[in-house]
VONUMI-980408 format. One record per residue (C-alpha): x, y, z; residue number from 1; residue in one letter. Coordinates in Angstrom, 1 decimal, padded with zeros to 4 digits. Each point is the difference from the previous one (the first is absolute). Example, Ala and Ser with C-alpha at 12.3 -4.5 7.8 and 13.67 -1.06 7.14 Angstrom:
# residues 2
+--------+--------+--------+-----+------+
:     px :     py :     pz : seq : type :
+--------+--------+--------+-----+------+
:  012.3 : -004.5 :  007.8 :   1 :    A :
:  001.4 :  003.4 : -000.7 :   2 :    S :
+--------+--------+--------+-----+------+
//
This chain:
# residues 372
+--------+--------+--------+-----+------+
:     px :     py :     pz : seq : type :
+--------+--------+--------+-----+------+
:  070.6 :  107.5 :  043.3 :   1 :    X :
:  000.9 :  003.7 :  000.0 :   2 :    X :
:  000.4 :  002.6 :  002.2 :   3 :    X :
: -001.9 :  003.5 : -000.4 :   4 :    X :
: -000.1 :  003.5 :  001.3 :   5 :    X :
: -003.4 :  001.1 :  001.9 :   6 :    X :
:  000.6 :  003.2 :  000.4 :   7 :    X :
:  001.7 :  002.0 :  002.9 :   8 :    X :
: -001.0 : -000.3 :  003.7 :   9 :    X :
:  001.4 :  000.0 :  003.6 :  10 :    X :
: -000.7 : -002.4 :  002.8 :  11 :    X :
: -001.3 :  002.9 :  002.3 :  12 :    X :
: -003.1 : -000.1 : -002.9 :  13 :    X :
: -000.8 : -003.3 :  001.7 :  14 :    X :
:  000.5 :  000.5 :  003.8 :  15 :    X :
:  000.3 :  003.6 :  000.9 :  16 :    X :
:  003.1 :  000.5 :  002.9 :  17 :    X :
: -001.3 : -003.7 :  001.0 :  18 :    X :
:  003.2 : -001.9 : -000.1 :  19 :    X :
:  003.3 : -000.8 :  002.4 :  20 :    X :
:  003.0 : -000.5 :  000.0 :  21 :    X :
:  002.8 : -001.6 :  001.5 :  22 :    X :
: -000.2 :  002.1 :  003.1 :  23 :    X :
: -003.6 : -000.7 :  000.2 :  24 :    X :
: -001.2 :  003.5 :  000.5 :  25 :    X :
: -002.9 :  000.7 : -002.2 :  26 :    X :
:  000.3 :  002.8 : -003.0 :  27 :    X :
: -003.7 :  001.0 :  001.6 :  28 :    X :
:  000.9 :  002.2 :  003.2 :  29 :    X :
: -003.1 : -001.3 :  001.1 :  30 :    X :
:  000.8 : -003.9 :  000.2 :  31 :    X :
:  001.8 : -001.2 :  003.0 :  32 :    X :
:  003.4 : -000.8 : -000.6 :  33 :    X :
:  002.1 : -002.8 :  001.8 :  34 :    X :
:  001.1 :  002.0 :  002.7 :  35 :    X :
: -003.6 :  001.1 :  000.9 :  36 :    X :
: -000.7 : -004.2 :  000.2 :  37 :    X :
:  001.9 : -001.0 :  002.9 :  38 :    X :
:  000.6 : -003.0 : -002.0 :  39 :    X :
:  003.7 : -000.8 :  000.1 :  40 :    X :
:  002.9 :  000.7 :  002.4 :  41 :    X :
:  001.6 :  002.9 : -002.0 :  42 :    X :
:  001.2 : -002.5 : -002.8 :  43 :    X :
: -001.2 :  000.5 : -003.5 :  44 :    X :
: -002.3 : -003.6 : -000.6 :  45 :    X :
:  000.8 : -001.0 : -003.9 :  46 :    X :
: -002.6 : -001.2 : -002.5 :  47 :    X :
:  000.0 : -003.2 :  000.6 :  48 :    X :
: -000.3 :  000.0 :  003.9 :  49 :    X :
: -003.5 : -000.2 :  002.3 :  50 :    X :
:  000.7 :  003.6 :  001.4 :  51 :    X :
: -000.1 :  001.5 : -003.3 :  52 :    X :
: -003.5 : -001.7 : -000.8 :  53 :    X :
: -001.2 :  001.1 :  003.1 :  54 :    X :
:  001.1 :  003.9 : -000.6 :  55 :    X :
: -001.3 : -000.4 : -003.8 :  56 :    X :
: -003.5 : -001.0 :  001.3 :  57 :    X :
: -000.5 :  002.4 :  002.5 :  58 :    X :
:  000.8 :  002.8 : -002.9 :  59 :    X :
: -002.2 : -001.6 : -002.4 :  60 :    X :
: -003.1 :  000.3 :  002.7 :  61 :    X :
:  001.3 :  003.4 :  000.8 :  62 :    X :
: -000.5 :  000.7 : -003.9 :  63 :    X :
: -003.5 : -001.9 : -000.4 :  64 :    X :
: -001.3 :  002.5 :  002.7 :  65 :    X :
:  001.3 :  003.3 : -001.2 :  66 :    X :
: -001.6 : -001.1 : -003.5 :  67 :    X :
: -003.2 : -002.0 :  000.6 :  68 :    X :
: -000.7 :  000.5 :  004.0 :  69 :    X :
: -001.8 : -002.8 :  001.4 :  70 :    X :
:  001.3 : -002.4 : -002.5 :  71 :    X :
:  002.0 : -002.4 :  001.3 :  72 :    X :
:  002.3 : -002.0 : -002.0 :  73 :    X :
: -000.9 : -003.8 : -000.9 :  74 :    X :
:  002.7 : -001.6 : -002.4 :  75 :    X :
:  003.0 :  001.2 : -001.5 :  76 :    X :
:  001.4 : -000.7 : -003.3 :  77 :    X :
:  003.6 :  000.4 : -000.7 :  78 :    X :
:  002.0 :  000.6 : -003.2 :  79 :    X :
:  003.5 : -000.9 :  000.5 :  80 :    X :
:  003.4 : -001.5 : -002.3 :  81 :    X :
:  001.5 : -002.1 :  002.7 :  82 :    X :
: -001.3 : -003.5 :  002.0 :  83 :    X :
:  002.4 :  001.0 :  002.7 :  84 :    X :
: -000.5 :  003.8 :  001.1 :  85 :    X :
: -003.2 :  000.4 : -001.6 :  86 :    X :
: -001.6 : -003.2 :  000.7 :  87 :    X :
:  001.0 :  000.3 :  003.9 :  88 :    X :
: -000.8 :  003.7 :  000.1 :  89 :    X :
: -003.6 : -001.0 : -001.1 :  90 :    X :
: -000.5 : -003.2 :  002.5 :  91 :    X :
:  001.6 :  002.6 :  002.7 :  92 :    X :
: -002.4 :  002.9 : -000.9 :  93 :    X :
: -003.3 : -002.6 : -000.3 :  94 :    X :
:  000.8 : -001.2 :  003.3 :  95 :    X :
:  000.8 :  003.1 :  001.6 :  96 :    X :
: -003.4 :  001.7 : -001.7 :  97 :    X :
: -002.1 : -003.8 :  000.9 :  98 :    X :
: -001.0 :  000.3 : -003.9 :  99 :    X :
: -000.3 : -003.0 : -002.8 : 100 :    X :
:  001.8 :  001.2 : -003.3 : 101 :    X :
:  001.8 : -000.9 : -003.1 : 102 :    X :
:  003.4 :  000.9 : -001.3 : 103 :    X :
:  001.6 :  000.3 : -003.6 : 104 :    X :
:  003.5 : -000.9 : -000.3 : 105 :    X :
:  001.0 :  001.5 : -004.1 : 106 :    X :
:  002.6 : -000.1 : -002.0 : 107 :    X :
:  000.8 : -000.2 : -003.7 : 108 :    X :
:  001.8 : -003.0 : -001.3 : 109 :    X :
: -000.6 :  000.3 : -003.7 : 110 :    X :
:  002.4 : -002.8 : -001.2 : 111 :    X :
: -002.3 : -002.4 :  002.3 : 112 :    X :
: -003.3 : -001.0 : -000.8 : 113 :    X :
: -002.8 :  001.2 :  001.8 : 114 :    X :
: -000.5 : -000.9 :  003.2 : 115 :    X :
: -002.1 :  000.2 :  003.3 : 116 :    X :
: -000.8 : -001.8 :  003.0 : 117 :    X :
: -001.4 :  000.7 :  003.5 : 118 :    X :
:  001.9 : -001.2 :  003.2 : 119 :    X :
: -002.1 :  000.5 :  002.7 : 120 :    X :
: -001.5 :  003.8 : -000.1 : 121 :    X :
:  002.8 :  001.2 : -002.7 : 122 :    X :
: -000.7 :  000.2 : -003.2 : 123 :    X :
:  003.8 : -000.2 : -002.4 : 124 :    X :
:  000.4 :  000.7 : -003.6 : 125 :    X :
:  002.7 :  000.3 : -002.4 : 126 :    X :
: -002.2 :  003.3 : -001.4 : 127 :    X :
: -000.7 :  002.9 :  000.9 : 128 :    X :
: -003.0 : -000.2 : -002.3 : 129 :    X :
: -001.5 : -002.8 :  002.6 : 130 :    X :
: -000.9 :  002.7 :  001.5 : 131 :    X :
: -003.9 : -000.1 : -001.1 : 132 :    X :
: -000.3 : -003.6 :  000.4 : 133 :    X :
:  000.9 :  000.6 :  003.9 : 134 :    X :
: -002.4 :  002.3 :  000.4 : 135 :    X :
: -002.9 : -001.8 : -001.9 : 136 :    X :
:  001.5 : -003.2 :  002.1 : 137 :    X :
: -000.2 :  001.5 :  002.9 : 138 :    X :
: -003.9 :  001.2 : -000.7 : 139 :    X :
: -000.8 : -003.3 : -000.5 : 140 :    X :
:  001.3 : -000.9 :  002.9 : 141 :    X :
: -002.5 :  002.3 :  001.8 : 142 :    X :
:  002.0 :  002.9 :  000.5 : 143 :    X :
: -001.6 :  003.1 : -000.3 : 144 :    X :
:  001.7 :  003.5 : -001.1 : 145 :    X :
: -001.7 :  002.9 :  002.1 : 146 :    X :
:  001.0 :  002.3 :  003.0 : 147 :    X :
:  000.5 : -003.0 :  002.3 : 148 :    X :
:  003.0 : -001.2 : -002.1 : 149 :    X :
:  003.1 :  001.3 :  000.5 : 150 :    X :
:  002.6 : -000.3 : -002.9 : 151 :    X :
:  003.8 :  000.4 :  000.7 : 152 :    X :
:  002.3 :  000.4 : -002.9 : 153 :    X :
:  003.4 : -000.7 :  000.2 : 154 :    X :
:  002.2 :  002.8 : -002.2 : 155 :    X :
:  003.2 : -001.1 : -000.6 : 156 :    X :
:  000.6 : -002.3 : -002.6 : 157 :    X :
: -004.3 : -000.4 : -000.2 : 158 :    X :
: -001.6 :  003.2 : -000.6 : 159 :    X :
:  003.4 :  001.5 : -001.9 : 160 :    X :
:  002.7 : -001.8 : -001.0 : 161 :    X :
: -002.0 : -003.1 : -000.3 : 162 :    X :
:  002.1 : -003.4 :  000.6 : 163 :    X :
:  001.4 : -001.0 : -003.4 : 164 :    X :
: -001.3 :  002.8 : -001.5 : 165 :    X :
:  001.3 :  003.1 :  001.1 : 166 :    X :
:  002.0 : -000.7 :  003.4 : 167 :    X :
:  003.7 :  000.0 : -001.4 : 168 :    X :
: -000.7 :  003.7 : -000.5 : 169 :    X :
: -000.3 :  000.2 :  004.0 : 170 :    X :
:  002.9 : -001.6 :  000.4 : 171 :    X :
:  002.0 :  002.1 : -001.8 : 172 :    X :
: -000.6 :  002.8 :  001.8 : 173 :    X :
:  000.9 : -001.5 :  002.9 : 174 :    X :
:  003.4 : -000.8 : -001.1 : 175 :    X :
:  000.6 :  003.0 : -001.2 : 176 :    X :
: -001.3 :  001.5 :  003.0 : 177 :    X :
:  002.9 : -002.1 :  001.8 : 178 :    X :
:  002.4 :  001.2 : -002.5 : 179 :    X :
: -000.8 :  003.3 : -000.2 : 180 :    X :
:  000.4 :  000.3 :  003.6 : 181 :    X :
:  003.1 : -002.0 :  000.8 : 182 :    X :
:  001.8 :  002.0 : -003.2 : 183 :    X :
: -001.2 :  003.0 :  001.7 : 184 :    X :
:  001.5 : -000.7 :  003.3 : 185 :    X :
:  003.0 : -001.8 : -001.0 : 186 :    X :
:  001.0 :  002.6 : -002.8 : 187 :    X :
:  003.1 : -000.2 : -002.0 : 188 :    X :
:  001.0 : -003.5 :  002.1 : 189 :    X :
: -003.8 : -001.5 : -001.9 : 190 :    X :
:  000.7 : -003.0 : -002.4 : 191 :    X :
: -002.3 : -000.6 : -001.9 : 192 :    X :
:  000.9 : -003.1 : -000.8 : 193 :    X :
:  000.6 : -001.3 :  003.0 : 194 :    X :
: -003.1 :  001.4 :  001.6 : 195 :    X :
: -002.3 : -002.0 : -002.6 : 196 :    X :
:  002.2 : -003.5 :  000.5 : 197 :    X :
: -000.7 :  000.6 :  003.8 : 198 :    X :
: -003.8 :  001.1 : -000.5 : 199 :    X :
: -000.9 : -003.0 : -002.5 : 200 :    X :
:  002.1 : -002.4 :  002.2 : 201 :    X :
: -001.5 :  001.5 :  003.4 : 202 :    X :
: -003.4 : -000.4 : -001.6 : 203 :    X :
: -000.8 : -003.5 : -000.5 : 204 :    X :
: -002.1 : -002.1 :  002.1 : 205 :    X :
:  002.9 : -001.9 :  001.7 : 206 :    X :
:  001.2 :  002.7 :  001.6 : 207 :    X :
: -003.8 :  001.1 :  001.6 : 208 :    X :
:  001.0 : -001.4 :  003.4 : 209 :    X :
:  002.4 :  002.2 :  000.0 : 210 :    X :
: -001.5 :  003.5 : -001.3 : 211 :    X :
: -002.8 : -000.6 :  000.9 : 212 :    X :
: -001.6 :  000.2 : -003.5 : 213 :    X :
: -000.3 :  003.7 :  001.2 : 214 :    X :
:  001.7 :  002.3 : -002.6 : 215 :    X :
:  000.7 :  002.9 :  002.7 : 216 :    X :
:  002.8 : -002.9 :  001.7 : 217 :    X :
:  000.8 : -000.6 : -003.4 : 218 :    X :
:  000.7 :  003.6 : -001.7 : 219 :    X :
:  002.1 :  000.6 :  003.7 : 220 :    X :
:  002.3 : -003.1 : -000.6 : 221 :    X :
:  000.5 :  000.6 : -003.8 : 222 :    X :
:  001.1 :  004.1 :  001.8 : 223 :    X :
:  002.4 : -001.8 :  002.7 : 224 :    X :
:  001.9 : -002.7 : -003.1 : 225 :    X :
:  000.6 :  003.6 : -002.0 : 226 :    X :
:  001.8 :  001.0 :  002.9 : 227 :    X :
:  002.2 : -002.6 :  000.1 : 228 :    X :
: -000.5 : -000.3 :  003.6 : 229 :    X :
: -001.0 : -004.1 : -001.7 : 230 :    X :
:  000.5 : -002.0 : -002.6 : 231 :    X :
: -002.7 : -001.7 : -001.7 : 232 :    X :
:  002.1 : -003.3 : -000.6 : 233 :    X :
:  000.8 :  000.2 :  003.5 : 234 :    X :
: -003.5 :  000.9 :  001.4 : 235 :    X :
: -001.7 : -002.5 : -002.0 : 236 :    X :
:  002.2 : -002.6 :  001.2 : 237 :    X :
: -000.9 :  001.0 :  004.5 : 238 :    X :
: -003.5 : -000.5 : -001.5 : 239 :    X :
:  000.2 : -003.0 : -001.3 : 240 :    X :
:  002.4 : -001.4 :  002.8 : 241 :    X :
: -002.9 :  001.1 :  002.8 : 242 :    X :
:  002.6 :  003.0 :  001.1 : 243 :    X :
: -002.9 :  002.7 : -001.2 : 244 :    X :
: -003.2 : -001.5 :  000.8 : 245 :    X :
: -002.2 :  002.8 : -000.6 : 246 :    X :
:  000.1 :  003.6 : -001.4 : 247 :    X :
:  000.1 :  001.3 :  004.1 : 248 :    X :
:  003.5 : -001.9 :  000.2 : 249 :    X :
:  001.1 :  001.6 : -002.8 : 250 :    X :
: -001.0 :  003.8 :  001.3 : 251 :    X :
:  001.4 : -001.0 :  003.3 : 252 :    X :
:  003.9 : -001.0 : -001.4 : 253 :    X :
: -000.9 :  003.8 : -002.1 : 254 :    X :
: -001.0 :  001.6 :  003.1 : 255 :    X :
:  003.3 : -001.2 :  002.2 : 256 :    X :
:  002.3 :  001.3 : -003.0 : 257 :    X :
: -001.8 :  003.2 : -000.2 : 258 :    X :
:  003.2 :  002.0 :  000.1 : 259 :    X :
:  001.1 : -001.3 : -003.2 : 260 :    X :
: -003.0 :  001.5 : -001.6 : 261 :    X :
:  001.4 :  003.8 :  000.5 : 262 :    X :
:  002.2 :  000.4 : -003.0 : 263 :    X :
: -003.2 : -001.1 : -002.2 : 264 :    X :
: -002.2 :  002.8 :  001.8 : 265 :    X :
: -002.7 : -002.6 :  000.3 : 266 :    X :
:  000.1 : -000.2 :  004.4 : 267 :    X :
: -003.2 :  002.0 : -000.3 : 268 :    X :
: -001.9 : -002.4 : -002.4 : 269 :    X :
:  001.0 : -002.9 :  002.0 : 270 :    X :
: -000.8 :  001.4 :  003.4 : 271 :    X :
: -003.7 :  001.3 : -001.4 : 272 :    X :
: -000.3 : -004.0 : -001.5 : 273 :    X :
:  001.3 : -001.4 :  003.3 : 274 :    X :
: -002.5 :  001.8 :  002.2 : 275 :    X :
: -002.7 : -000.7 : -002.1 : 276 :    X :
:  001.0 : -003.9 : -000.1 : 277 :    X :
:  000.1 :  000.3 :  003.6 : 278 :    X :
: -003.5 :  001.3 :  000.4 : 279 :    X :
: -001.3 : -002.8 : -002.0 : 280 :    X :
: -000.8 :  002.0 : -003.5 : 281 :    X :
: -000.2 : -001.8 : -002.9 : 282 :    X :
:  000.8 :  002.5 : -002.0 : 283 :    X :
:  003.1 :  001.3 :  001.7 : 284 :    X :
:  001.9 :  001.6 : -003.4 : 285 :    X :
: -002.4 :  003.1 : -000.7 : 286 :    X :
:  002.2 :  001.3 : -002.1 : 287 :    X :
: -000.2 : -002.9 : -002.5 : 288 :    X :
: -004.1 :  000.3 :  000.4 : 289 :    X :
: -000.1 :  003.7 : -001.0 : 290 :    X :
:  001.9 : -000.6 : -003.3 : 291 :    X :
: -002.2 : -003.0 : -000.5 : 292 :    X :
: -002.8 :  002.6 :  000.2 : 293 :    X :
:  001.3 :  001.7 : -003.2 : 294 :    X :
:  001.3 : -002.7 : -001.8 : 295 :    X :
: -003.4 : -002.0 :  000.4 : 296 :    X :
: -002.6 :  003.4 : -000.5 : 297 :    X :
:  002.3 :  000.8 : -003.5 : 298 :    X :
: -001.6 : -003.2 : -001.3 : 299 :    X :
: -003.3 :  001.0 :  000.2 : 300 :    X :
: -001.3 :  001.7 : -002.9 : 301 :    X :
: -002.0 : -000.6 : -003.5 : 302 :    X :
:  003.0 :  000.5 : -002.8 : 303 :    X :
: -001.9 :  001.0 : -002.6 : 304 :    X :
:  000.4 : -002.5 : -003.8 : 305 :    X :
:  002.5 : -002.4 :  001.7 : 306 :    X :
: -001.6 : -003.6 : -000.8 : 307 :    X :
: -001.3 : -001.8 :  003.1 : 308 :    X :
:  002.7 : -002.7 : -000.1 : 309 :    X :
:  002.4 :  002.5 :  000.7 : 310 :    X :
: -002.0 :  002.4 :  002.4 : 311 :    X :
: -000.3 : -003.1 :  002.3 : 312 :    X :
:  003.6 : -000.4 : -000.1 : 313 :    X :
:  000.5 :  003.9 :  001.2 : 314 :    X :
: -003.1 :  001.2 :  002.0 : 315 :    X :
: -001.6 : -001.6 :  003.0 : 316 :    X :
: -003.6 : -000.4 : -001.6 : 317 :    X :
: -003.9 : -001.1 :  001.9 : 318 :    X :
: -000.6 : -003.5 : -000.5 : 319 :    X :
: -003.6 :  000.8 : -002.0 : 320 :    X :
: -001.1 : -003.3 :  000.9 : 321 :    X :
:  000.0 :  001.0 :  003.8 : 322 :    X :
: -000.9 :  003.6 : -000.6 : 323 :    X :
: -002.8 : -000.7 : -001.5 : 324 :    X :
: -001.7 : -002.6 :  002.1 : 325 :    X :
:  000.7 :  002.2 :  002.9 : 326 :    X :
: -001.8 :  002.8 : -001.6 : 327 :    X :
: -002.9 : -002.7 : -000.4 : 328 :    X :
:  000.2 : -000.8 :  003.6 : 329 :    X :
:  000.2 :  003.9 :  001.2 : 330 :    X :
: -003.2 :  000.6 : -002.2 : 331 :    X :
: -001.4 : -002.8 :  001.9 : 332 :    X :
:  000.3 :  001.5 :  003.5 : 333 :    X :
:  002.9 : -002.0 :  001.1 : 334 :    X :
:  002.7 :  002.0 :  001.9 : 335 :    X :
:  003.4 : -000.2 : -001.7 : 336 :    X :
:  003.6 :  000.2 :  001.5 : 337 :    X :
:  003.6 : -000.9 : -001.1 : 338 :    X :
:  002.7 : -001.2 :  001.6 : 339 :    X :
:  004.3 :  000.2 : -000.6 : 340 :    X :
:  002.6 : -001.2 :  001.2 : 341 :    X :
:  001.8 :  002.6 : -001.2 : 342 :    X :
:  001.7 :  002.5 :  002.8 : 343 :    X :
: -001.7 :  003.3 :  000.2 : 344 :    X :
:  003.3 :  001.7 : -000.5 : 345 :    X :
: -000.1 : -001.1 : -003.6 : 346 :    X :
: -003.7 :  000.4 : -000.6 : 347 :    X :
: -000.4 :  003.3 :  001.0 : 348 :    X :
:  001.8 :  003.7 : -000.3 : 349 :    X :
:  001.5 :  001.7 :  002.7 : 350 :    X :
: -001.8 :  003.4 :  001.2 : 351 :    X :
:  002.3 :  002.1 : -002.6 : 352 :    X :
: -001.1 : -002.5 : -002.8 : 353 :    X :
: -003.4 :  000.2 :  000.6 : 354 :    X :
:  000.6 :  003.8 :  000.2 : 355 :    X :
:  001.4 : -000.1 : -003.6 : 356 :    X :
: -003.4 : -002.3 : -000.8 : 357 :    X :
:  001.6 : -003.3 : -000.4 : 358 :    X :
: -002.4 : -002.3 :  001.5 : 359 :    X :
: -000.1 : -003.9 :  001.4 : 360 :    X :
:  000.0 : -002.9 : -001.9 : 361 :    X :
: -004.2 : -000.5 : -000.2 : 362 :    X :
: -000.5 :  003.2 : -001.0 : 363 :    X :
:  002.2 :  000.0 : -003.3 : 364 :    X :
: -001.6 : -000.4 : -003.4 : 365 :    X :
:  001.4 : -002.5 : -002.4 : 366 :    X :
: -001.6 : -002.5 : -002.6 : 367 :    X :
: -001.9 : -002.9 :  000.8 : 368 :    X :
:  001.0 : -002.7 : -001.9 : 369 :    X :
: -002.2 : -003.6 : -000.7 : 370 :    X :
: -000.4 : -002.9 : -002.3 : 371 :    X :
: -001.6 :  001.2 : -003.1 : 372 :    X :
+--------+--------+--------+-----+------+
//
């Protein structure tokens, strides 16, 4: 099978200014955002957890009213690329909400055969192109598509940069977000070299109890070994020994040899991270977020006569599969939101930017790619 273009559109075509991000404060002024909710005690809750289901739910009935008032929601279908995050945000969110539902876990795998299967109340493929078989699964199961339904659509990964599709393009503007940034601070002392041996090294999953799997701990270590201030031999080895535990150890041994971080000029980056560590941000290296802005909106984009192979490999493209059962959905009544992960920092411009018209992530225009 092959992959087509379908034309050009953006997310916002499907769901307005409905859609949150990591922060959890709605692109619609007039949703309540976390901080209205009373739901947490001033920690961020991460996609996985109860409190973020909770806060999720009480947006998605906030948005059912301003759109269809006196509707009330009844199920939720959710469209996801991950059993972990995805599949807990949607048992959180159903329980929170009190509603039945179904969720689609997608990918492409095109060197396996195809494959589905149900486990409990998710529904997993190997294709995106599953898809349509969910939904007329799902109908058979006696779900019904109309204003009581509520559908939430994961973006990252799902509705662009689909898994195994499109999503290495996402993650190359997040390195080079990370690069960008840590060359930028670190100036004529940047290796290059040594930066990407760190990063790649840094990166794999046997070292997620110790960052965290959170790239903002990661971009600030990869700053600190450019220093020198540590060595990466000699830091991986108080990891694996037990010596560094956790990414807060590691800031803490940063933080009590602060001094030594005045001939680099970088006091002021550290003390910003620090405080926002401290206050229990998970996105504590806002620097690294604002260049993952640029690097991540520059892939956006039609290029017009490049063949499709190769526009996947450059642009972050709509998964047309997902786009446009969602626009079957809307048409049907049902009330659409999406959901990321990704830190609003990097999603959206800052006041000048916006000035200048550059705009969030949802609202860019860039070709939807499918299965032909």
């Amino acid at each position: 099978m092959n992959y087509a273009r379908f034309g050009i559109a953006s997310m916002a075509d499907l769901f307005g200014d409905f859609v949150v991000y990591r922060n959890l404060i709605p692109s619609d002024p007039r949703l309540p955002a976390l901080t209205d909710l009373g739901l947490t005690d001033n920690r961020l809750p991460r996609k996985a957890e109860p409190a973020y289901g909770a806060a999720v739910a009480t947006i998605l009935k906030a948005a059912r009213a301003l759109t269809a008032p006196g509707i009330e929601i009844a199920r939720l279908l959710f469209i996801g690329d991950t059993k972990m995050n995805d599949g807990s945000a949607f048992e959180n969110i159903c329980a929170a909400g009190g509603w039945p539902g179904w969720c689609f876990i997608g990918r492409d795998a095109l060197a396996e055969a195809p494959q589905t299967y149900v486990e409990n109340r998710m529904y997993v493929a190997n294709r995106w192109s599953a898809l349509a078989e969910f939904a007329a699964f799902v109908r058979q199961q006696g779900f019904v598509f109309d204003a009581g339904t509520a559908v939430v659509i994961d973006m990252d990964k799902t509705l662009v940069g689909a898994r195994g599709r499109n999503d290495r393009v996402i993650d190359e503007a997040r390195v080079e977000g990370v690069q960008r940034t840590v060359a930028g601070l670190l100036g004529p002392n940047f290796n290059q070299t040594a930066f990407q041996t760190a990063y790649d090294e840094l990166n794999r999953p046997l070292y997620h109890p110790f960052t965290a799997d959170n790239q903002d701990y990661l971009a600030y270590i990869c700053l600190i070994l450019g220093t020198g201030l540590f060595e990466l031999n000699g830091l991986l080895r108080q990891i694996k020994s037990g010596q560094l535990k956790n990414f807060d150890d590691f800031i803490r041994q940063v933080h009590t040899r602060r001094a030594e971080l005045a001939d680099s000029g970088l006091t002021p980056v550290h003390d910003e991270i620090w405080a926002c560590v401290q206050a229990g941000d998970p996105t504590p290296f806002k620097a690294f977020r604002y260049n993952e802005y640029l690097t991540t909106s520059a892939r956006f984009g039609d290029i017009p006569g490049v063949a499709v192979e190769d526009l996947l490999r450059q642009r972050i493209v709509i998964t047309r599969e997902v786009y446009a059962e969602a626009l079957t959905w809307k048409e049907s009544g049902a009330l659409l939101f999406a959901l990321s992960d990704k830190p609003d920092e990097a999603s959206m411009p800052n006041p000048a930017q916006a000035q200048a018209g550059m705009k969030a992530l949802h609202h860019l225009i860039t070709p939807v790619v499918g299965m032909s």
